[in-house]
C-alpha positions in Angstrom: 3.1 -13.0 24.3 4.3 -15.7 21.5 0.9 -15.0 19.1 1.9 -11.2 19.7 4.9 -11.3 18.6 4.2 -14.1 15.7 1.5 -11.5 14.6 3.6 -8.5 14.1 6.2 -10.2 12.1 3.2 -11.2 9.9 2.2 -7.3 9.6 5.7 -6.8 9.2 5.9 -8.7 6.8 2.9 -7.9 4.9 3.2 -4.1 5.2 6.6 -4.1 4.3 5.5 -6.1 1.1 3.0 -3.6 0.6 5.1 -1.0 0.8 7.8 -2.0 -1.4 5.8 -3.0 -4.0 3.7 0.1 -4.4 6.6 2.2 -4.6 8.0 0.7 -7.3 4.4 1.1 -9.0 4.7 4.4 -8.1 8.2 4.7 -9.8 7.3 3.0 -12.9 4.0 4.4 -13.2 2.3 1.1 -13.3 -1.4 0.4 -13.7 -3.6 -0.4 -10.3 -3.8 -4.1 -10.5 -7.3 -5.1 -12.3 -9.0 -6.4 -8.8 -12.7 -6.6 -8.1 -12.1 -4.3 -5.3 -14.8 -1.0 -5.6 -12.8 1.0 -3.2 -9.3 0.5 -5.1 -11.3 0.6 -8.7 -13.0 4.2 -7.6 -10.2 5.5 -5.6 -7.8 4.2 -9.1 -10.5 6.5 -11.6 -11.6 9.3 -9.3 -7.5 9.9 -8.6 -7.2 9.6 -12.4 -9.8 11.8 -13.3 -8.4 14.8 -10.7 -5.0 14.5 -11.1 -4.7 13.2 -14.6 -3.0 9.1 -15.7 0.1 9.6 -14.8 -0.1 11.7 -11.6 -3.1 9.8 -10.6 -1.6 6.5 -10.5 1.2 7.7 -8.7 -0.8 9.2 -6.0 -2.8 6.0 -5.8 0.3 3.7 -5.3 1.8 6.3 -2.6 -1.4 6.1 -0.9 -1.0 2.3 -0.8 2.7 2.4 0.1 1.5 5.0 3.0 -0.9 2.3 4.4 1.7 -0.4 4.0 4.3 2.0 6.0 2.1 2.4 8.7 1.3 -1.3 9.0 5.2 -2.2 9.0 5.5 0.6 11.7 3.1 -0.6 14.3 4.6 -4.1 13.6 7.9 -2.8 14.5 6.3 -0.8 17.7 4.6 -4.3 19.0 8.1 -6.1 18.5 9.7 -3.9 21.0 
């Protein structure tokens, strides 16, 4: 019960983090970070491409923030 509960403050943690910053890269319309990541880099042009720059990054970064919400939430869920 003590790892379970010390591993969904760490996904709290995390996914909150995750969260917060990728709405505020979504707010200032920030570039994706230059990673060596082929699924970000893709999803980053292929978003880009559809949507056009500025409406494709801030799809990307709500995407991200999405994933990060979710994470936080099931953290939340195991802590009660």
């Amino acid at each position: 019960m003590r790892e379970t509960r010390w591993l969904a403050w760490f996904f709290l943690v995390v996914g909150g983090g995750v969260f917060l910053f990728s709405a505020w890269g979504a707010v200032t319309l920030a570039a994706p970070p230059p990673t060596q990541s082929l699924v970000r880099g893709a999803m980053a042009q292929a978003l880009g491409a559809a949507l056009g720059t500025p409406a494709g990054l801030v799809v990307y970064h709500l995407i991200w923030a999405a994933l990060g919400a979710c994470m936080a939430w099931v953290a939340v869920k195991l802590l009660r």
